[in-house]
MOPAC internal coordinates of N, CA, C and O (Angstrom, degrees):
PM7 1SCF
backbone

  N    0.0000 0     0.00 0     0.00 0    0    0    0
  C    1.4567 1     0.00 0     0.00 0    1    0    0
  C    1.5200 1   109.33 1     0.00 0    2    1    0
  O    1.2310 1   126.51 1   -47.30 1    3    2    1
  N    1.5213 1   105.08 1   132.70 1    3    2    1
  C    1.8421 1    98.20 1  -171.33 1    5    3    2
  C    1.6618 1    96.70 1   -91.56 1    6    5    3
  O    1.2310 1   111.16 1   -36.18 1    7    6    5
  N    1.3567 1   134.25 1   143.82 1    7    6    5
  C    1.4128 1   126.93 1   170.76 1    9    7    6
  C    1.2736 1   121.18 1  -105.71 1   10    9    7
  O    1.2310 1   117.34 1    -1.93 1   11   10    9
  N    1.3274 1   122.67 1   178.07 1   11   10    9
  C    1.7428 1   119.67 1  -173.41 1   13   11   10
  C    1.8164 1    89.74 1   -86.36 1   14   13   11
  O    1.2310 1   135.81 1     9.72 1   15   14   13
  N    1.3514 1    87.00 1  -170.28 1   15   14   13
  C    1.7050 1   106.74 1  -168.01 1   17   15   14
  C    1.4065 1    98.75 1  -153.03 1   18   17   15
  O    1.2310 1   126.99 1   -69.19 1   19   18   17
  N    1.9048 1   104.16 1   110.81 1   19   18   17
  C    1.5504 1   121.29 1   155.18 1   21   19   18
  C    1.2417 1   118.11 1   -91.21 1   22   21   19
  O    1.2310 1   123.77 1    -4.40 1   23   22   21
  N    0.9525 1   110.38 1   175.60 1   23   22   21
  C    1.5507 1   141.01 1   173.50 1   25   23   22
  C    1.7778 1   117.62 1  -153.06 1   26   25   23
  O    1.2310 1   123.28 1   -45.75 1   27   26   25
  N    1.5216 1   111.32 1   134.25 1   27   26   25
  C    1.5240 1   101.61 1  -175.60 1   29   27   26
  C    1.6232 1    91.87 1  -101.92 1   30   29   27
  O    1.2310 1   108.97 1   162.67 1   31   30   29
  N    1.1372 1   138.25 1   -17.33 1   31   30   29
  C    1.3565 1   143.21 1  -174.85 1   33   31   30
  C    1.7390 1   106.77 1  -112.73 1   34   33   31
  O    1.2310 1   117.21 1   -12.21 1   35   34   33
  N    1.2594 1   122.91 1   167.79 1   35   34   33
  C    1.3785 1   121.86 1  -164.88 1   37   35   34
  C    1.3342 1   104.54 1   -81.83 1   38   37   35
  O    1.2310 1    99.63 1   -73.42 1   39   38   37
  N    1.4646 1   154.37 1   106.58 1   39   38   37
  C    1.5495 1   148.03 1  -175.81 1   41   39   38
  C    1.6199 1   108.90 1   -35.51 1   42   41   39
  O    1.2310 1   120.90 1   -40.01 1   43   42   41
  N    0.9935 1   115.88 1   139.99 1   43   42   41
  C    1.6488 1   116.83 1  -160.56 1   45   43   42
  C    1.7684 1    92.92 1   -96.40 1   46   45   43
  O    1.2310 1   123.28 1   168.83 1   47   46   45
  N    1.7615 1   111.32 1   -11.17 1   47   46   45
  C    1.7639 1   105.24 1   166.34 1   49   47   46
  C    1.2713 1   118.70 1  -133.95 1   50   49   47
  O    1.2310 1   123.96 1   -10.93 1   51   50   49
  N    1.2615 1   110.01 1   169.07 1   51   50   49
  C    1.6626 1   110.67 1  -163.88 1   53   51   50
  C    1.5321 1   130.71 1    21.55 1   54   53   51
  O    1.2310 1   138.05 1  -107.83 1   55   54   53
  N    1.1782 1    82.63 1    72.17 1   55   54   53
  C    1.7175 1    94.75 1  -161.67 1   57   55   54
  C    1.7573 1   101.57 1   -92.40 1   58   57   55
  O    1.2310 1   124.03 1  -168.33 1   59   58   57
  N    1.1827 1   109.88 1    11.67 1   59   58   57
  C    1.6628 1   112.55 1   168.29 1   61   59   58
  C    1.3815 1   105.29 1   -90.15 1   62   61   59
  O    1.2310 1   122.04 1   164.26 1   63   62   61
  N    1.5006 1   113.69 1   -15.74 1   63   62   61
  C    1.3751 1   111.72 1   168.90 1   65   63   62
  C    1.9490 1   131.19 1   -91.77 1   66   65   63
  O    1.2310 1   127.91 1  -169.06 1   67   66   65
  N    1.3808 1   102.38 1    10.94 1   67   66   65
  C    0.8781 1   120.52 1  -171.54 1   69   67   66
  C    1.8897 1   119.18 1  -110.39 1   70   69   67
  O    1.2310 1   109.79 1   -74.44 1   71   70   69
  N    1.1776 1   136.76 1   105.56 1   71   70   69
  C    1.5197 1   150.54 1  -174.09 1   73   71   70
  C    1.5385 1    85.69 1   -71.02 1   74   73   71
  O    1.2310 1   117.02 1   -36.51 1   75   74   73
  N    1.3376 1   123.27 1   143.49 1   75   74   73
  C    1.3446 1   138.30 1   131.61 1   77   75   74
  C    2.0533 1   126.57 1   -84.16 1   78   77   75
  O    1.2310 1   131.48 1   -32.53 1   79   78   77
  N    0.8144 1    95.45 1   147.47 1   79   78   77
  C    1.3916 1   108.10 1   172.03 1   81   79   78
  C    1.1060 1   113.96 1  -164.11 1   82   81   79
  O    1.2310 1   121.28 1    -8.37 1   83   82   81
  N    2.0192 1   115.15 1   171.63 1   83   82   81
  C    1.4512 1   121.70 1   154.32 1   85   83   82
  C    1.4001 1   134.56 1   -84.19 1   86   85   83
  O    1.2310 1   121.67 1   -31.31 1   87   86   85
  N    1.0207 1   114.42 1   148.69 1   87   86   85
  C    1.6157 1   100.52 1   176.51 1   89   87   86
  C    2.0118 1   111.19 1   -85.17 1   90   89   87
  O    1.2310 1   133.70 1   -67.07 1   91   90   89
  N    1.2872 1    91.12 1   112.93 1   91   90   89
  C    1.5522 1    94.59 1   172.25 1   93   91   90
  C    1.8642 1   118.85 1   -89.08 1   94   93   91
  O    1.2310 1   131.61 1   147.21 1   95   94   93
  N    0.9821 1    95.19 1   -32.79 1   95   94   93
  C    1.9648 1    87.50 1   160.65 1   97   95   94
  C    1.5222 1   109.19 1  -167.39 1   98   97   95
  O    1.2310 1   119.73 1    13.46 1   99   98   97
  N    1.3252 1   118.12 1  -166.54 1   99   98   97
  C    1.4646 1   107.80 1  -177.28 1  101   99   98
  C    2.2098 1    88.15 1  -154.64 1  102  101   99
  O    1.2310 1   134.19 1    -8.67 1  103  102  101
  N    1.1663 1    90.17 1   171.33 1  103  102  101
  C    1.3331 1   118.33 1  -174.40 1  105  103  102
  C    1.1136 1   120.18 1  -150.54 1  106  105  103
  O    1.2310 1   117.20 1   -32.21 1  107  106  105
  N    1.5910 1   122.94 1   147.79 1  107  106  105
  C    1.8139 1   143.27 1   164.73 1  109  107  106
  C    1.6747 1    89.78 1   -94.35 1  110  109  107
  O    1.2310 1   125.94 1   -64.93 1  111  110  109
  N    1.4790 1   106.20 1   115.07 1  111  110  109
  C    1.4332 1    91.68 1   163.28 1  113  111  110
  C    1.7469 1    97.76 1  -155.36 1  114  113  111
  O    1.2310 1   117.20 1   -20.04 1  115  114  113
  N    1.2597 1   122.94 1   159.96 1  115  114  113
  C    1.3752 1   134.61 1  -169.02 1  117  115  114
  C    1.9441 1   109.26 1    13.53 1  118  117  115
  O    1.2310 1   132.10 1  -129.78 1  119  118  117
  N    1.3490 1    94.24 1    50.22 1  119  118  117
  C    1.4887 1   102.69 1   177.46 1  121  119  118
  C    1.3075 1   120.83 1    60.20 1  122  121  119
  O    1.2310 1   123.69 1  -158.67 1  123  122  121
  N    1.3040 1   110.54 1    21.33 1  123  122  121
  C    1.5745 1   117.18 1   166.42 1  125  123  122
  C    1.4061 1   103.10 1  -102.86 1  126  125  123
  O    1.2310 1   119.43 1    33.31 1  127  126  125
  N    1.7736 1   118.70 1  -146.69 1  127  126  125
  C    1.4672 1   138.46 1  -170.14 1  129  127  126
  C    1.8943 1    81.48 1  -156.17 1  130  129  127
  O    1.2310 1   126.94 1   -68.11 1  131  130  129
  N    1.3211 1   104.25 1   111.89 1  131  130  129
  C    1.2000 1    98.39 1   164.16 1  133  131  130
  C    2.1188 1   110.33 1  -108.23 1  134  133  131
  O    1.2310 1   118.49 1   -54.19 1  135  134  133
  N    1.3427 1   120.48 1   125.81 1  135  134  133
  C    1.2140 1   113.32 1   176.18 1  137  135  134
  C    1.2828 1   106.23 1  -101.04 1  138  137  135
  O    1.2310 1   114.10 1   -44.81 1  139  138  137
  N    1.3722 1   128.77 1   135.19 1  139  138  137
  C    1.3540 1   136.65 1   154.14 1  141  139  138
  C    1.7713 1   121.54 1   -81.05 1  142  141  139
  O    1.2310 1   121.86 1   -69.12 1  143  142  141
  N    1.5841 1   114.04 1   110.88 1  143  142  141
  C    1.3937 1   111.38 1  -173.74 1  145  143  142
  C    1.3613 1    96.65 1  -104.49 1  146  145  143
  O    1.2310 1   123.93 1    -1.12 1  147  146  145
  N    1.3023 1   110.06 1   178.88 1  147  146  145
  C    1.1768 1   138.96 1  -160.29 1  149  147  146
  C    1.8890 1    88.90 1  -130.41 1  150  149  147
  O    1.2310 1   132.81 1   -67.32 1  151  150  149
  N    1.5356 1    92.86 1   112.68 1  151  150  149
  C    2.2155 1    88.52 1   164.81 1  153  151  150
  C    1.4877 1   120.84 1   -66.78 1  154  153  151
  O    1.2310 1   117.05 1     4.01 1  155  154  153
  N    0.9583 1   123.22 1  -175.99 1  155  154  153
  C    1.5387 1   135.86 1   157.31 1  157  155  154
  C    2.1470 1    97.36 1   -78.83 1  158  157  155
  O    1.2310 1   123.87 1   148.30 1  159  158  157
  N    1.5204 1   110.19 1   -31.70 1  159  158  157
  C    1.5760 1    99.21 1   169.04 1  161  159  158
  C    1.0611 1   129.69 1  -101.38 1  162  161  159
  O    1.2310 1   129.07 1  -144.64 1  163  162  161
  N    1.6868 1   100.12 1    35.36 1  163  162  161
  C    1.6512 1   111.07 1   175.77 1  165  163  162
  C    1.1313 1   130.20 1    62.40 1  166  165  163
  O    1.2310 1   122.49 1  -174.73 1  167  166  165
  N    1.6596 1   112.83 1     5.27 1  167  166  165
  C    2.0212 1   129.85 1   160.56 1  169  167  166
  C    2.0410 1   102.78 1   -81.04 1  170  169  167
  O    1.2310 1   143.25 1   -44.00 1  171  170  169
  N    1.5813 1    72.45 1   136.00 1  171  170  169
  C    1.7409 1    61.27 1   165.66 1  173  171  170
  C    1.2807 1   102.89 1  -115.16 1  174  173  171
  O    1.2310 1   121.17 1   -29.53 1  175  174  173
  N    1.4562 1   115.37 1   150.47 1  175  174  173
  C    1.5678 1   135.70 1   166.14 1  177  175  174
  C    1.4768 1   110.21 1  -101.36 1  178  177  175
  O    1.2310 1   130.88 1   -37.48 1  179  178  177
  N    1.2378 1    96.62 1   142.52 1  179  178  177
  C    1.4434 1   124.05 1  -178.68 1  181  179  178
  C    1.9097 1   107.04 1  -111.46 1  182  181  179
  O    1.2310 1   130.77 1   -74.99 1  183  182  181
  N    2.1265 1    96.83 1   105.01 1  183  182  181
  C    1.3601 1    80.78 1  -171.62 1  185  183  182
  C    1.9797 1   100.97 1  -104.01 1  186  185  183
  O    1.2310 1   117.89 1   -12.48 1  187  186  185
  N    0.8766 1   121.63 1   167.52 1  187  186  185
  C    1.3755 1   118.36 1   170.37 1  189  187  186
  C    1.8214 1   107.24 1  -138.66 1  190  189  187
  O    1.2310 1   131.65 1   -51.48 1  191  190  189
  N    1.6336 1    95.12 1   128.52 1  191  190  189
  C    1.5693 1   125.22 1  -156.32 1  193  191  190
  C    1.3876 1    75.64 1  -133.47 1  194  193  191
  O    1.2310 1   136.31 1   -21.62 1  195  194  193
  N    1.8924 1    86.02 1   158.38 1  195  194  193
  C    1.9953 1    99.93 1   174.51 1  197  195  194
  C    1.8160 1   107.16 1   -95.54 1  198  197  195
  O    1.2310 1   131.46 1   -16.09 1  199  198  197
  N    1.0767 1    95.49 1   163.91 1  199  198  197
  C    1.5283 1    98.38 1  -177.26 1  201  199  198
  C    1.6105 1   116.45 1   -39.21 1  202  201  199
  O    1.2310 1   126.85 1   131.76 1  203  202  201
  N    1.2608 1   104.43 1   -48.24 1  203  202  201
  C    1.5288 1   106.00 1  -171.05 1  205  203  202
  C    1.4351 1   115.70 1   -58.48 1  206  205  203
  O    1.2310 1   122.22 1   136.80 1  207  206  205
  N    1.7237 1   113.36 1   -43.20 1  207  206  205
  C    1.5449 1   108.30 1   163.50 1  209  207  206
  C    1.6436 1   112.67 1   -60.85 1  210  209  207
  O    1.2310 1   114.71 1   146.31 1  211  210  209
  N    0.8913 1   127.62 1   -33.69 1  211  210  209
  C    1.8382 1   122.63 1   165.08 1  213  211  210
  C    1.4793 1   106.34 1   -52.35 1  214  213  211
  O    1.2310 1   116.53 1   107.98 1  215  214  213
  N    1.1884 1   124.19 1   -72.02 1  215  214  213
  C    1.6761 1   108.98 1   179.20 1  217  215  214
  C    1.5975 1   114.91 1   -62.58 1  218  217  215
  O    1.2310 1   109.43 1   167.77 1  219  218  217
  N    1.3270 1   137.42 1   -12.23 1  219  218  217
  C    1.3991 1   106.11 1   159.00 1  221  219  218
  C    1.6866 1   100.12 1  -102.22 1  222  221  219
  O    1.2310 1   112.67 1  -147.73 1  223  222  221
  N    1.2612 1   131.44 1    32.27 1  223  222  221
  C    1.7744 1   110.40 1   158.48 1  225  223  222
  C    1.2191 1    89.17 1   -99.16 1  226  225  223
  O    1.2310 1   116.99 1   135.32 1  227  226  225
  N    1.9770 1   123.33 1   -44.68 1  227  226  225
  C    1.7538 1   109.16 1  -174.42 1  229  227  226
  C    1.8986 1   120.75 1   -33.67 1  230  229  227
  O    1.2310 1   140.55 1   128.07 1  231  230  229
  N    1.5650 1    77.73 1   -51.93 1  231  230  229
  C    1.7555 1   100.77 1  -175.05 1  233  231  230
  C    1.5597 1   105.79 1   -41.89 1  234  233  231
  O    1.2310 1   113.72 1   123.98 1  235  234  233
  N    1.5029 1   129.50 1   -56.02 1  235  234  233
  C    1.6006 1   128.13 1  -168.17 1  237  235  234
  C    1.0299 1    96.48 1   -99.31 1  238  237  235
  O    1.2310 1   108.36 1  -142.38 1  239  238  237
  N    1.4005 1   139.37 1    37.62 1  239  238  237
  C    1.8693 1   112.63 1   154.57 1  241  239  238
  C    1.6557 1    96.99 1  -103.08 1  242  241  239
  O    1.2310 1   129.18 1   -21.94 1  243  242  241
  N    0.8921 1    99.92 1   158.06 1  243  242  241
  C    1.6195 1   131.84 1   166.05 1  245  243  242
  C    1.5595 1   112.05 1   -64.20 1  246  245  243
  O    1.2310 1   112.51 1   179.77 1  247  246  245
  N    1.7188 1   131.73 1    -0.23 1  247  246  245
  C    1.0598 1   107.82 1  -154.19 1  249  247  246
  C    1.6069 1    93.86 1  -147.33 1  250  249  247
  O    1.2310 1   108.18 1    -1.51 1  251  250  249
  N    1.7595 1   139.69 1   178.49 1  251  250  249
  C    1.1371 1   120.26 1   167.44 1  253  251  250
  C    1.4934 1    97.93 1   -95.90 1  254  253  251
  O    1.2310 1   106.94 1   172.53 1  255  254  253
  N    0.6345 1   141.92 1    -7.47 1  255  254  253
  C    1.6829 1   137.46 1  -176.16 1  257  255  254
  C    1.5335 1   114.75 1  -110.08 1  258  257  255
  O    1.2310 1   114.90 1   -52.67 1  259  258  257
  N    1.1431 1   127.27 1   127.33 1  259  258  257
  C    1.5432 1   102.06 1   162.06 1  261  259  258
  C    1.2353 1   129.49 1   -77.86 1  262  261  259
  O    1.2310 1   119.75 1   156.13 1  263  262  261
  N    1.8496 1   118.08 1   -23.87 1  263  262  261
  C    0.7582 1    85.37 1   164.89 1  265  263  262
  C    1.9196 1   171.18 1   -28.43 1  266  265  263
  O    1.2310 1   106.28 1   -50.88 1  267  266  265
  N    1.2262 1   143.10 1   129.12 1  267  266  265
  C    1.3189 1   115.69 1   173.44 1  269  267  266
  C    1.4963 1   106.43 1    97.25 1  270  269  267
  O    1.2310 1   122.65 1   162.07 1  271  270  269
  N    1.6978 1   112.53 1   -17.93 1  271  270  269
  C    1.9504 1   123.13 1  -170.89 1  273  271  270
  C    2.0017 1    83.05 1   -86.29 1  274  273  271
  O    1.2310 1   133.46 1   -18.08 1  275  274  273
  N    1.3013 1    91.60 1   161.92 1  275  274  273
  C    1.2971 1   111.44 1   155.90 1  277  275  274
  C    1.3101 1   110.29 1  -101.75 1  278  277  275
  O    1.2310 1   129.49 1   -25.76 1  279  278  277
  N    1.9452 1    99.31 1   154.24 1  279  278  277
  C    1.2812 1   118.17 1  -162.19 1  281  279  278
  C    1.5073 1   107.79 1  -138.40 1  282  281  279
  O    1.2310 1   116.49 1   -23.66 1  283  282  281
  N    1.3129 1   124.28 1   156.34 1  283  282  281
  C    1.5008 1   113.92 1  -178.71 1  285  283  282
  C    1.9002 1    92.50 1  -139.55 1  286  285  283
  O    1.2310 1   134.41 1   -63.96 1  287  286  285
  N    1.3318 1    89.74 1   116.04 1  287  286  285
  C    1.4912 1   116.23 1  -165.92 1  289  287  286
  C    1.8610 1   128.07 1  -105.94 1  290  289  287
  O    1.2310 1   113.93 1   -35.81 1  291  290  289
  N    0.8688 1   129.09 1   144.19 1  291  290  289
  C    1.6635 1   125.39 1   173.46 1  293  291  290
  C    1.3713 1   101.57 1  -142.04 1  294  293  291
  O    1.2310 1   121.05 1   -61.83 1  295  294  293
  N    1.3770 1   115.60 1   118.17 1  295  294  293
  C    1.6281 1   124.28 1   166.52 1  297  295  294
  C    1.6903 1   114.85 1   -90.02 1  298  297  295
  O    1.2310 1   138.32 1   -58.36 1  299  298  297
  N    1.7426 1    82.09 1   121.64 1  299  298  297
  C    1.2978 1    88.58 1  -165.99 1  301  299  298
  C    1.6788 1   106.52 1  -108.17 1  302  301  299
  O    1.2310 1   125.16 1   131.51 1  303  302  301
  N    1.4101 1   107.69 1   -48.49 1  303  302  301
  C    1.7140 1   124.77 1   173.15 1  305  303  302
  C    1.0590 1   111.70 1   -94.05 1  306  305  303
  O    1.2310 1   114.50 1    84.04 1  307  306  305
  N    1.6645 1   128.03 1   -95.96 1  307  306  305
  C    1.6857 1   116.68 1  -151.04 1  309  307  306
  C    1.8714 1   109.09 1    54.77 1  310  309  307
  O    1.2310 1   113.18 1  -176.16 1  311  310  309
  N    1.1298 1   130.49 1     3.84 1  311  310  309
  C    1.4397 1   114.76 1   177.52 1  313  311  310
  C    1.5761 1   121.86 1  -106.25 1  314  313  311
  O    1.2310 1   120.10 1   180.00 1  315  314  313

């Protein structure tokens, strides 16, 4: 299974390849971390990352929730 790709901080490369959004909620689901963002065109995407990328984006936000944090994202799966 190929997965999406966060970031809780801005990627320091190829950052033209990188979408921003918010995080509007998150989920445990079929043993992933699914996050729901919010676009800059007001769609939200639903990315799904494995747990281990969830404990190091928890780890670098500034906040206890993610909700509401910005995120810098690449959809790769969803399948």
């Amino acid at each position: 299974m190929t997965h999406d790709r966060i970031h809780a901080k801005q990627p320091p490369h190829h950052v033209d390849r990188w979408s921003v959004g918010t995080v509007v909620s998150t989920a445990k689901r079929d043993g992933h971390w699914v996050v729901t963002v919010a676009t800059n065109t007001g769609d939200d995407v639903d990315l799904r990352v494995t747990l281990a990328v969830r404990d190091l984006f928890l780890g670098r936000i500034d906040a206890e929730s993610p909700v509401g944090e910005d995120v810098w994202y690449r959809v790769h799966g969803n399948g």
